[in-house]
C-alpha positions as CSV (number, residue, x, y, z in Angstrom):
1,X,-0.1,153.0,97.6
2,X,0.9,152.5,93.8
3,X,-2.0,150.3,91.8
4,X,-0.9,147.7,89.3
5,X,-0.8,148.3,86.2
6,X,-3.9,146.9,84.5
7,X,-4.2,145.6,81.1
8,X,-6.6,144.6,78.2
9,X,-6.7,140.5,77.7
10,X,-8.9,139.2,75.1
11,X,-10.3,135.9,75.2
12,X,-11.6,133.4,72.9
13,X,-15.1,134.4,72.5
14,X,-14.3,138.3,72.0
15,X,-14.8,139.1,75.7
16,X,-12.1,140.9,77.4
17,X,-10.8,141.3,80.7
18,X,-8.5,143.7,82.8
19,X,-5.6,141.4,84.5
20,X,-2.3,143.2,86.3
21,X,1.1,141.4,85.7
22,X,1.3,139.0,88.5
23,X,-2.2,137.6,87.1
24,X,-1.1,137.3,83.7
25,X,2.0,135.2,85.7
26,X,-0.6,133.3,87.4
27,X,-2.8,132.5,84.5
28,X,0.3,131.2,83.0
29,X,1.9,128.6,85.3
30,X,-2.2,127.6,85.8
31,X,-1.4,126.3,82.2
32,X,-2.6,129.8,80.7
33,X,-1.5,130.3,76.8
34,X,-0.9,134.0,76.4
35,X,0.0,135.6,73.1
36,X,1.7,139.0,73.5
37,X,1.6,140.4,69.4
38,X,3.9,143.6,69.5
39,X,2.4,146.3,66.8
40,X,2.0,150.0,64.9
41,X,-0.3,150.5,68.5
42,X,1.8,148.6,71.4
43,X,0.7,145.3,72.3
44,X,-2.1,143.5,72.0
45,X,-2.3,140.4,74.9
46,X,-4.8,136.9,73.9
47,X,-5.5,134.5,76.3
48,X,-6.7,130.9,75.5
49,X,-7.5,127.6,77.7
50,X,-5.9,124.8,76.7
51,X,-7.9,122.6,78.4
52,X,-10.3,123.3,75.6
53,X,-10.1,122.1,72.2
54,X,-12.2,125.0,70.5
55,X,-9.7,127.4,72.1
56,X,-6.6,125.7,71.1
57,X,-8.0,125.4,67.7
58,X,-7.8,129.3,67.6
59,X,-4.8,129.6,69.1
60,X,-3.2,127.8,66.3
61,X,-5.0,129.7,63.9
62,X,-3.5,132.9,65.2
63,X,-0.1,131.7,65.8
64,X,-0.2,130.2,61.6
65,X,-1.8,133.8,60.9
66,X,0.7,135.7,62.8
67,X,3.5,133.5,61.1
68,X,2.7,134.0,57.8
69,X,2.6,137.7,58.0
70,X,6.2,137.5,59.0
71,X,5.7,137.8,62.8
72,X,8.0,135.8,64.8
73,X,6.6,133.9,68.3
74,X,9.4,133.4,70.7
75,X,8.4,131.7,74.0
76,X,9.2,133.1,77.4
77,X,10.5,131.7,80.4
78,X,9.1,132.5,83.6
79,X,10.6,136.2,84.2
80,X,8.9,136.9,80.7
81,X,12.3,137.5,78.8
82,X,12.4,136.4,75.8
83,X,13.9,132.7,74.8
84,X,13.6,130.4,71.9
85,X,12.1,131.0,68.4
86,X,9.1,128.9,68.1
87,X,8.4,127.7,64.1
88,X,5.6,125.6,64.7
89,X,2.6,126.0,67.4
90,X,3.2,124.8,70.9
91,X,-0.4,124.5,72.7
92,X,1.6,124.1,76.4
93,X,4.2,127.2,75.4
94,X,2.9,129.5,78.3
95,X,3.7,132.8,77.4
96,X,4.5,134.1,73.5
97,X,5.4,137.1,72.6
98,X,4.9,137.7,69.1
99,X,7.5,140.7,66.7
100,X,6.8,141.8,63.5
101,X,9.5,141.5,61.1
102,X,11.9,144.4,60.7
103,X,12.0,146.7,57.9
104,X,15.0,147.7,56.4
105,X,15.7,151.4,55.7
């Protein structure tokens, strides 16, 4: 039998934790907020709690970061393809996947 792929989530407070696909899915109609920032090294996948104002503080600090450096957040829908743009921070957005801006050559 084939194991689930596994990946690296951080949290809030630093911590980290190994969660397959179908928990990230979970997570995120449990009222999760996932950030999925694409970079040089892959992808790097945050997870906050809404429920808690601390957290959501952060989030929006990372999504204004992200932003300003010329990343652009669009949200996902529940297949995790890619929809809308998002230009300003959405606490209840689910899942976000975060591209850098493209470099012309």
């Amino acid at each position: 039998m084939e194991t689930a792929t596994q990946f690296d989530v951080k949290r809030h407070d630093g911590s980290s934790e190994k969660l397959t696909e179908d928990h990230l899915r979970t997570r995120v109609r449990e009222g999760a907020l996932l950030f999925e920032i694409m970079d040089h090294s892959g992808d790097v996948k945050k997870i906050w709690d809404p429920a808690k104002t601390i957290e959501v503080d952060d989030a929006r600090r990372s999504f204004d970061d992200l932003t300003k450096k010329g990343y652009r957040a669009y949200r996902t829908n529940e297949k995790g393809d890619q929809g809308e743009q998002m230009k300003t921070f959405d606490a209840s957005a689910g899942r976000v996947v975060f591209v850098p801006q493209m470099q012309g050559g």
